[in-house]
N, C-alpha and C positions, 0 to 999 in steps of 0.2 A: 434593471438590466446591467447598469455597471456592476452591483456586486458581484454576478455571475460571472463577468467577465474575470473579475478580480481573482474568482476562487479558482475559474478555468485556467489562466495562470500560472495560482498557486500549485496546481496539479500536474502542467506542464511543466512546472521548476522542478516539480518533484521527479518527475518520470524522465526528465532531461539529467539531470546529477547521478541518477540510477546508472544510467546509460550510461554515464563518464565513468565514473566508478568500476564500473562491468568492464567498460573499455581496458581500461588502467589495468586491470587484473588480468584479463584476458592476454595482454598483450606483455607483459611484467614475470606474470607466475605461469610455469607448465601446469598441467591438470594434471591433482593431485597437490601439486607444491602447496608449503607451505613459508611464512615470511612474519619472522617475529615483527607485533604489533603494538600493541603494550603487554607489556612483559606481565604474567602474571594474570593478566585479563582475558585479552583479547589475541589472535594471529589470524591474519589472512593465509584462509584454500581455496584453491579455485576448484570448486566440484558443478558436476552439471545437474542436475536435479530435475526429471523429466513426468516428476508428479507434481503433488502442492504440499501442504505443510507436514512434514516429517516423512516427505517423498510418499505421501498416499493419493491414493488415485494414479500413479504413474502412467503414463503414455494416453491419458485420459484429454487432448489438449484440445478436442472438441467441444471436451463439455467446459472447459475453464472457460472459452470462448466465448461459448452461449452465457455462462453466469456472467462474465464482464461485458456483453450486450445487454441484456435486460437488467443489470447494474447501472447503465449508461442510462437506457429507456426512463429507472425509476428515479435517476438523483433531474434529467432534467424534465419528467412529467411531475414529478413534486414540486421543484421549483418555481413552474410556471403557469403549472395546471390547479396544483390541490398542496398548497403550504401545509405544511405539518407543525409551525411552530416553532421552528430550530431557532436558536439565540447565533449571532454572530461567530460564538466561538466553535458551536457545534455545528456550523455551517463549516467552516475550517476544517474541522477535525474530518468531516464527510470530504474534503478536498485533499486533506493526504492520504486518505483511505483510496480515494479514486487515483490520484498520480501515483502510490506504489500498485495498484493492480494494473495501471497501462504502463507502468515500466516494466512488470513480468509480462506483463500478454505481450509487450514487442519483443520481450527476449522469445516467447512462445511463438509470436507467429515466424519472426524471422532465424531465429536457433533451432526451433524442435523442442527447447530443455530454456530452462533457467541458471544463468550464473547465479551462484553464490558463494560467498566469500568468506564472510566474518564468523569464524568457529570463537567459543571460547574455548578458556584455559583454566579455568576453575571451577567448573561443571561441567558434566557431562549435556548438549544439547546440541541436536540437528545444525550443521552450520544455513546460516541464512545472507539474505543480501540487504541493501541500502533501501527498496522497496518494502521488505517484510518489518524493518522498520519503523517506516512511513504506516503502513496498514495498522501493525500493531498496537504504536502509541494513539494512533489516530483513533482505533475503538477504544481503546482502554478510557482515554479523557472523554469518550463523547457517551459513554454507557455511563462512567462517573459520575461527571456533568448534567445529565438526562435523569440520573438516580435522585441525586443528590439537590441539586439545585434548581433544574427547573423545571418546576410544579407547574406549570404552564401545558407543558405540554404534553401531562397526563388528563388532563380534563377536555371536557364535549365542546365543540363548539370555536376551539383555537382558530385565531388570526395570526398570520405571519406576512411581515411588511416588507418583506426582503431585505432584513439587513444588512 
């Protein structure tokens, strides 16, 4: 039960920093604006984004809803009901995945839309925020992770001790 707590936390850090972040921009930059970031890299815009990733699905903020509900449902009926096996680190990685989708679903439920902020500057790509992030890194290491290192929990029969 403490790990849960630990990871519920970590998820809440995540989705709290979101929200600062958003704050800061929101309140800093007009919509549209832009604010050299690192030169070269990176610049904050503040755009409103009222779909999900590369603004598809737009005005869809029902169904984001329903998928971050039964997101909810599965990370704590695995936990506590039917362990899957996850190692420590990919217990993490499942906890910044969860605190950037509740940092978008509170921009969702209480905006209508998603801030986002961080465009780059050396490629062309959708600007995103501090939560897409969180999600993004957090699948990338835990599909890796899962690939790559633990064999555990490809096979029948796995225990998971709640680490």
């Amino acid at each position: 039960m403490m790990a849960f707590i630990y990871y519920a936390l970590f998820a809440l850090a995540v989705a709290a920093g979101d929200q600062v972040v958003k704050h800061l921009v929101v309140a800093n930059i007009p919509l549209a604006g832009e604010v050299p970031f690192l030169p070269g890299l990176l610049r904050l815009t503040y755009v409103r984004n009222t779909g999900a990733a590369f603004s598809s699905f737009e005005g869809q903020q029902w169904l984001f809803a329903l998928i971050f509900l039964i997101f909810t449902g599965l990370v704590v009926w695995e936990f506590f009901k039917k362990p899957l096996g996850f190692t420590p680190l990919e217990r993490w990685c499942i906890a910044a995945i969860y605190g950037g989708g509740l940092g978008n679903m509170i921009d969702r439920v209480r905006l209508g839309y998603v801030v986002d902020m961080i465009e780059t500057t050396f490629m062309e790509f959708p600007v995103f925020n501090v939560a897409d992030c969180f999600i993004t890194c957090g699948c990338a290491v835990l599909m890796v992770h899962l690939v790559l290192w633990n064999k555990n929990f490809w096979k029948d029969g796995k225990h998971d001790p709640h680490c």
